[in-house]
N, C-alpha and C positions, 0 to 999 in steps of 0.2 A: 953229568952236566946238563944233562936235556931235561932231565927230570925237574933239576934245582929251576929250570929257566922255567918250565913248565907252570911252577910254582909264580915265579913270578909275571906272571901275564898282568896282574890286576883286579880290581875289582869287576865284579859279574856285574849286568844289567841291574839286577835284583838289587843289589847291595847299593848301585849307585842311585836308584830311586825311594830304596827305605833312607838312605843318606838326605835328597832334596827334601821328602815328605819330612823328615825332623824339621833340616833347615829352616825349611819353607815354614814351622808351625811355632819354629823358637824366633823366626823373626816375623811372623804376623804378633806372635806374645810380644816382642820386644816393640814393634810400632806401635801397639794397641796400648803401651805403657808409656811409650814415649808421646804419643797423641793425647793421650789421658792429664799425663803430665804438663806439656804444654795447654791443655785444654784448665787445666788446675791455674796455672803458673796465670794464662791471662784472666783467668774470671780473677783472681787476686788482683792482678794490676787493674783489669777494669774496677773493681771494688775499693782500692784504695784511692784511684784518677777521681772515681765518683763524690766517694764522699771527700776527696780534697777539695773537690770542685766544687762541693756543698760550703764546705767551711771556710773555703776561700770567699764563694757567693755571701755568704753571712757576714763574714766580717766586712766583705764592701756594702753592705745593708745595713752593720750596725753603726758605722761611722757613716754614714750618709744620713742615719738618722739621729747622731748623735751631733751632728755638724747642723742642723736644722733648725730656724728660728720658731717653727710651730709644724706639729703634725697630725693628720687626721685620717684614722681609718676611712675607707671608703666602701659602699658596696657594687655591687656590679652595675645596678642601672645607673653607676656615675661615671664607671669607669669603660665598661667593655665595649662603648661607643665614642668613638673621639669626639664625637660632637659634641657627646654629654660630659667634656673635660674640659676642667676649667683653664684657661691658656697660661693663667698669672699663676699656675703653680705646678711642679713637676709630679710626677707618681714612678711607685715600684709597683711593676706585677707581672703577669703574665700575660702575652699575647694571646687573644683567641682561635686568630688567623695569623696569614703574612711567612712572610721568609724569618721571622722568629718565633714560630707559635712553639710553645711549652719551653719558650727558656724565659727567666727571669732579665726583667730589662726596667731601665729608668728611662721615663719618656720627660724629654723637654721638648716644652712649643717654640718650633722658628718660626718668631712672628716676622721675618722677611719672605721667609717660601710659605707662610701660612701652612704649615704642616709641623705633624708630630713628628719628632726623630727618637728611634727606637733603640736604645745603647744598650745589648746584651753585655749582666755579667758574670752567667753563667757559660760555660766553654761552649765552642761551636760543635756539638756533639749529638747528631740527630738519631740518634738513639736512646736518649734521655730524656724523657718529659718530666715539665717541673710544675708544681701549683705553687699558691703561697698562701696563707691564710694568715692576716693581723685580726689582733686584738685590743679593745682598752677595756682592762679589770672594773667591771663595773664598783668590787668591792674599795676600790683604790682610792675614789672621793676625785670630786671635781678637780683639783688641783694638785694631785698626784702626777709624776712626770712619767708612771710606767707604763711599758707597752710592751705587750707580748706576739711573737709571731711564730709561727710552724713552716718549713719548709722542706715538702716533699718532691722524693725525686724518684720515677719510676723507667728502670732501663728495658727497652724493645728490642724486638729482633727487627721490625723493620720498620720501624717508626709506628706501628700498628702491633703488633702483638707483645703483648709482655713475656717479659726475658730476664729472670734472677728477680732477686728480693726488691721490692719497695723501701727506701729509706727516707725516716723522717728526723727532721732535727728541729727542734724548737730551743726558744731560747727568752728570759725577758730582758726587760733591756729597758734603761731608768732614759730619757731623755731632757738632760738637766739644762740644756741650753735653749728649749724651746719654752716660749710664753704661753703653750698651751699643748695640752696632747688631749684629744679631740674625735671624737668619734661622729660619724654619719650615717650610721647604719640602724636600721631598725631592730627592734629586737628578734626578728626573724628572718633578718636575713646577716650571711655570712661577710668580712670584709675580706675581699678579694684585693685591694693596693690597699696602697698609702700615698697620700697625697704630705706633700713636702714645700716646706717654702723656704728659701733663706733670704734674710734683711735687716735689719736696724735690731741688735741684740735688744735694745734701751727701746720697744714697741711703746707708743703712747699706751699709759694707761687713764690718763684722763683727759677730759675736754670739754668745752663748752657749747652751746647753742642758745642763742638768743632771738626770740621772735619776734619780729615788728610789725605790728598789725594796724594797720587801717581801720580806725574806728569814726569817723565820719558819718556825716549822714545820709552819700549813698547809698553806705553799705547796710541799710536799712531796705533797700528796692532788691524787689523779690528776683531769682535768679532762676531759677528753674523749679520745677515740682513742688508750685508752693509754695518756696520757704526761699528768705532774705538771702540776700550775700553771707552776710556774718553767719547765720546760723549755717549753712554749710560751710563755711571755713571752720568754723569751730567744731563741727563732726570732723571735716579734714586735720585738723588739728590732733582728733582724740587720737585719728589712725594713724598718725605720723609717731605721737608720744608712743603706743602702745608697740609698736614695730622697732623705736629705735630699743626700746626697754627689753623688748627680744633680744633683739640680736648683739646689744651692747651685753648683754647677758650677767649684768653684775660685775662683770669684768674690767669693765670701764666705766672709770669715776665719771659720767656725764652729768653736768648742770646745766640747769635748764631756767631760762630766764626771758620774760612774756613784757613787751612794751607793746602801750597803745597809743595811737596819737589820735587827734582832731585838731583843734587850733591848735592846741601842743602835745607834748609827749608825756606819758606817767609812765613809772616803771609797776605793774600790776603787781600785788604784793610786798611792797618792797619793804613795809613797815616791822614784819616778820623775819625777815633775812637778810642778813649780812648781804648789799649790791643788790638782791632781789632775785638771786641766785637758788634752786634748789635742786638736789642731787637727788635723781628719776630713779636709782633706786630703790633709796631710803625715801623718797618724798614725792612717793608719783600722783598719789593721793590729793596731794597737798596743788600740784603744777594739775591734774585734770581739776579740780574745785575752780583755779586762776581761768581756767580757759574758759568754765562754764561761767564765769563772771563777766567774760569780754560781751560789750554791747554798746554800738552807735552811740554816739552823743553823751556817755555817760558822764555825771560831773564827776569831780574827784577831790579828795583831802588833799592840798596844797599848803606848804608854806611860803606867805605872797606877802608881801607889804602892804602896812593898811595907810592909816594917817597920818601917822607921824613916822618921820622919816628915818627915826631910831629904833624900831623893832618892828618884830613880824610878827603872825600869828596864825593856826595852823585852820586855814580855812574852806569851807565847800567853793568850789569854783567853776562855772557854767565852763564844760569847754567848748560847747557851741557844733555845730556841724561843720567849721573848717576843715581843711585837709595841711596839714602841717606836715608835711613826709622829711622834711630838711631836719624838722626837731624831732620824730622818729629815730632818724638815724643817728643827730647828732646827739642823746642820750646814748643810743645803741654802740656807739664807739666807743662813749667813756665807761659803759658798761661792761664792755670786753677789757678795756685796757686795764681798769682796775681789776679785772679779777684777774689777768694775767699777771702783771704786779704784786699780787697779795696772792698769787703761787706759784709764787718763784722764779717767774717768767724764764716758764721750762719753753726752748724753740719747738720743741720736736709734738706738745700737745696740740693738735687740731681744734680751730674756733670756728662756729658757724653761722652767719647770720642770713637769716631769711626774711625778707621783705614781701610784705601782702598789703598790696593797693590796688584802688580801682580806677584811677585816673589822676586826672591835672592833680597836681598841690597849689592851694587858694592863700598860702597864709605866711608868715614869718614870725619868729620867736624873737624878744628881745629881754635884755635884763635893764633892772633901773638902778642905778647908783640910789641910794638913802639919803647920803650927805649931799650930793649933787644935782641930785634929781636928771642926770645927765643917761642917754639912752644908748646902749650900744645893741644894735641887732647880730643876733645869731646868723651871718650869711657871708660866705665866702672866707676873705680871709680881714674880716672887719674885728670879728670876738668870738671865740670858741670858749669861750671859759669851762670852766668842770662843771657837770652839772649839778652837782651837789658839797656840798663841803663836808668832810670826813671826821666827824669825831672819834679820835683814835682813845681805847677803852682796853688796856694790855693788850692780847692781840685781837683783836675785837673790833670793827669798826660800826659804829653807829649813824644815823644821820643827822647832821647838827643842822643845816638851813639851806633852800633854794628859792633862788628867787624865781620866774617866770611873770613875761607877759605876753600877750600877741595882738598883732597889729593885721589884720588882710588889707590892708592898705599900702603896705612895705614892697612890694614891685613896683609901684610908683616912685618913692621913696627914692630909692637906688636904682631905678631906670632900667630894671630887668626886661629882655627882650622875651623873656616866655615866662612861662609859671614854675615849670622845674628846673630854673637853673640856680636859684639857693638850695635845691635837692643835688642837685648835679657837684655847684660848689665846694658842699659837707664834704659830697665823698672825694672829692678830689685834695683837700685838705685833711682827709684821715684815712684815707685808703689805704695808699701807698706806706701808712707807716705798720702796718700790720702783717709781719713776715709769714704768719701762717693763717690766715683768713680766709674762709672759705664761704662765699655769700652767692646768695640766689635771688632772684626778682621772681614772683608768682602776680602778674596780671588778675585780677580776681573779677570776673564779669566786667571786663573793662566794656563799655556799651557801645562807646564812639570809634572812629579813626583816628579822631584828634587823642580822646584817652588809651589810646592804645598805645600812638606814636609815641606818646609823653611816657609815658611805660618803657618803652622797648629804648628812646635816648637814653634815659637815668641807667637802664641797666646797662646798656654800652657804657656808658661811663664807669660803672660798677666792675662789670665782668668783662667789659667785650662781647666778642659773637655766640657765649655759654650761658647758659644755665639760667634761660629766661623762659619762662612756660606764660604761655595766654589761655586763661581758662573760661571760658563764655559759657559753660556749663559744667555742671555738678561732677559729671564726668570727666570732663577735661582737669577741674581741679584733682580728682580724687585720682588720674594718672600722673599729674607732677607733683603730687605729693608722693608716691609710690618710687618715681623715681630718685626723687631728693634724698627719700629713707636709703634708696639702694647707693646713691653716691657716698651718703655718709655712710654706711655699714660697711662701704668696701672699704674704709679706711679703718676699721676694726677687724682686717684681715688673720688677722694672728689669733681674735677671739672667732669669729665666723665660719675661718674655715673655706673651703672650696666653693663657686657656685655652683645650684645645682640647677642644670639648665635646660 
C-alpha cells in the first residue's frame, strides 16, 4: 500500500518546470501566430478601408466633375494660396496645411464669412495622406471634353513616416456637360486642383459690342504725350479689340460694330456688312482697318435728299465738328436691336455698348419728309424712326435709304434746359427696352467741370452709379479700358476659366 501511494505523490519539480518551459514556448508560438494573424487580418482591413476610400473619393470627383458647367485644370501658384483663388468658382485638391492637409477636399467661397470652406471627401483618417494630380490631353483638341486625373494615397505610421504600400488610382473621365474643359497650367508645371463652376447649361456663346465714338472736333486737342484725343482712343481701341479676341478665344461668336458721330452718326463700315457688324474672329483685320479709319470731323458717303423731293442720292456730306452724342446713340440702339432680331433674339446673349465722349453734345438729328418737306427731330419722344430702311435680299439684308439732317440750333427749338438732355432722352427711350445690355460711358479727356458733369449725368441716366470712367490722360484711358475688357471677359466665364490673381 505505501508503496503504490509512494508512487503516487506527483509530479517532481523537474518535471513541472520542463512541463511550463513547453507551455510557456507553445503559447508564446501561439501568440506570435495569433498576433501575426491579427496583425495580417488589419493591414487587410486597412487596405481594403484605403482603397474604398480611394474609390469612394473618385467617384464623388467624377460626378462633381461630371455635374459641372465648365472645368479648368489648375496649377499651384492658383491654388495653394487662397488669395490666389478665384471666389466665383469652386476647386478640388488638396490642402497644404490646416486641420485637413493631405485629404482630398472641394472648397467653396462663403462670400458672407469671406472665407474658403474646406469639405473633406476623403475619410477622416490621419494616417493617410492623399495628392491629386488633373490633367487635360493636350493630344484631345481644343473641344474635346476629356480629362484625366491620378489619385494617390500614402498610409503613415504617424502622420510622418510612411507605413505599407502607396496606392495610386487614375482614371479619364469625358465631361460632356461642361462648355469647356480647360487647362491653366503651363507646360512645366503640374495641375495640382481643379477649378469647377456650375450655371446656365445653355452658356452664351455669342454676343455683340458696339462702339460709339466721339468724332468731333475736340477730339482733335492733344491729350497727353503729344498726341490728340482720337489718336489715343484709337490705340485704346486696338487693346481693347486684341484682349477681348483673347480671351473670347474663338469661342464666342463676338461682333463687333464701330459708330462715329459729329453733327451726326455713321455706322463705320457699314457698306461691307450686313448692320455694320463684323465677327472678331473671322474679321479682326477688317474691325482694326475700321478703327485705324476713325478721325475728327470726317465727312462721310450719306444717302440724303437732294432737290427734288422724290429721290435721294448717295452723297459726301460735311459732318462739321458738332457733337451729336443723342444720334451716336440713337443709331447704336437700332444697331443692337436689329442684330438681336436677325439672331433670333436669344435673352441669354450679352450686348455691349461703349460710349467715348469728350463733353457737352452741340447738336440734334432730324429727318425731312420728301413729300412734305415736314421736319421731325430725333429727341425724346418726338421720332425715333429706324435709322435705316432694310432691304430684305433672302436672308440677307442690304441698305435701301436714310435720310439725315442736323440742326445745332435744335435746343432752342424745343426749349432744352441743357445740352445733354436729347442725349439723356435717346436713352431713356431705349434703354429700358434692352433686357440684356450691357453699356459703359468713358469720359475721354473731358477738359472742363462743366464737360465732365455733362458726362457723368448722361451716364447716370445710362448706368446709374457704374461703369463710368473719367480719363484726363492716356493712362487713365488705357485703365478703363483694361477694366471694361475684364467685365466683359468675365462674362465669358465658361470660356476663360478662373482669375488669376
Amino acid at each position: 500500500m505505501s508503496s503504490i501511494m509512494k508512487k503516487r505523490k506527483g509530479f517532481t519539480l523537474v518535471e513541472l518546470i520542463i512541463v511550463v518551459v513547453i507551455l510557456g514556448i507553445s503559447l508564446v508560438g501561439v501568440g506570435a501566430f495569433l498576433k501575426n494573424s491579427a496583425d495580417i487580418s488589419q493591414k487587410q482591413n486597412d487596405e481594403f478601408y484605403f482603397q474604398g476610400d480611394m474609390r469612394d473619393s473618385m467617384q464623388i470627383i467624377d460626378y462633381t466633375i461630371k455635374q459641372s458647367s465648365a472645368v479648368f485644370t489648375v496649377p499651384e501658384r492658383m491654388f495653394n494660396d487662397p488669395l490666389k483663388r478665384d471666389e466665383d468658382w469652386s476647386y478640388i485638391g488638396v490642402p497644404v496645411d490646416g486641420a485637413n492637409k493631405g485629404k482630398v477636399c472641394i472648397f467653396n467661397y462663403d462670400k458672407k464669412n469671406s472665407v474658403w470652406v474646406e469639405d473633406p471627401i476623403t475619410k477622416d483618417s490621419a494616417d493617410v495622406f492623399y495628392s491629386i494630380r488633373f490633367d487635360k490631353p493636350v493630344d484631345s483638341g481644343d473641344k474635346q471634353k476629356l480629362l484625366s486625373y491620378k489619385l494617390t494615397g500614402l498610409p503613415t505610421e504617424d502622420g510622418v513616416t510612411p507605413k505599407g504600400d502607396t496606392k495610386v488610382l487614375d482614371t479619364d473621365t469625358e465631361v460632356l456637360s461642361a462648355s469647356i474643359v480647360g487647362n491653366k497650367s503651363h507646360d512645366t508645371e503640374e495641375s495640382v486642383a481643379l477649378a469647377f463652376r456650375n450655371g446656365k447649361k445653355d452658356n452664351p456663346k455669342r454676343a455683340s459690342l458696339t462702339l460709339v465714338v466721339d468724332a468731333s472736333g475736340s477730339m482733335t486737342k492733344t491729350m497727353s504725350v503729344g498726341k490728340t484725343r482720337m489718336q489715343i482712343l484709337k490705340e485704346a481701341l486696338h487693346t481693347l479689340i486684341d484682349g477681348l479676341n483673347t480671351t473670347s478665344s474663338g469661342e464666342i461668336d463676338l461682333s463687333v460694330s464701330v459708330i462715329d458721330y459729329g453733327a451726326f452718326a455713321n455706322i463705320v463700315g457699314e457698306e461691307e456688312s450686313n448692320l455694320g457688324f463684323y465677327n472678331l474672329s473671322e474679321e479682326k483685320e477688317k474691325i482694326d482697318e475700321i478703327i485705324n479709319d476713325l478721325k475728327a470731323n470726317r465727312n462721310v458717303k450719306f444717302p440724303a435728299y437732294v432737290s427734288t423731293p422724290s429721290g435721294f442720292t448717295l452723297t459726301e456730306v460735311k459732318r462739321s465738328a458738332w457733337t451729336n452724342t443723342a444720334d451716336g446713340l440713337r443709331v447704336a440702339y437700332h444697331v443692337i436691336d436689329d442684330y438681336v432680331n436677325l439672331n433670333g433674339k436669344h435673352s441669354d446673349d450679352p450686348n455691349y455698348l461703349i460710349l467715348f465722349m469728350d463733353g457737352e453734345p452741340f447738336s440734334l438729328s432730324y429727318q425731312m419728309d420728301p413729300l412734305t418737306s415736314s421736319i421731325d427731330y430725333y429727341y425724346g419722344d418726338k421720332i425715333f424712326s429706324n435709322y435705316v430702311n432694310l432691304k430684305e435680299s433672302g436672308s440677307a439684308y442690304s441698305i435701301s435709304n436714310r435720310t439725315i439732317f442736323w440742326d445745332p440750333t435744335a435746343y432752342s427749338t424745343f426749349g432744352l434746359a441743357a445740352p445733354q438732355d436729347a442725349t439723356i432722352a435717346t436713352i431713356n427711350h431705349f434703354n429700358s427696352k434692352f433686357s440684356n445690355l450691357t453699356s459703359f460711358l468713358v469720359a475721354v479727356g473731358a477738359s472742363t467741370d462743366a464737360r465732365r458733369a455733362s458726362c457723368s449725368e448722361i451716364n447716370q441716366a445710362m448706368n446709374g452709379d457704374t461703369n463710368y470712367y473719367e480719363a484726363k490722360e492716356d493712362t487713365d484711358l488705357q485703365e478703363a479700358i483694361n477694366d471694361i475688357k475684364d467685365k466683359i471677359s468675365f462674362d465669358f466665364w465658361h470660356v476663360n476659366g478662373p482669375r488669376e490673381k
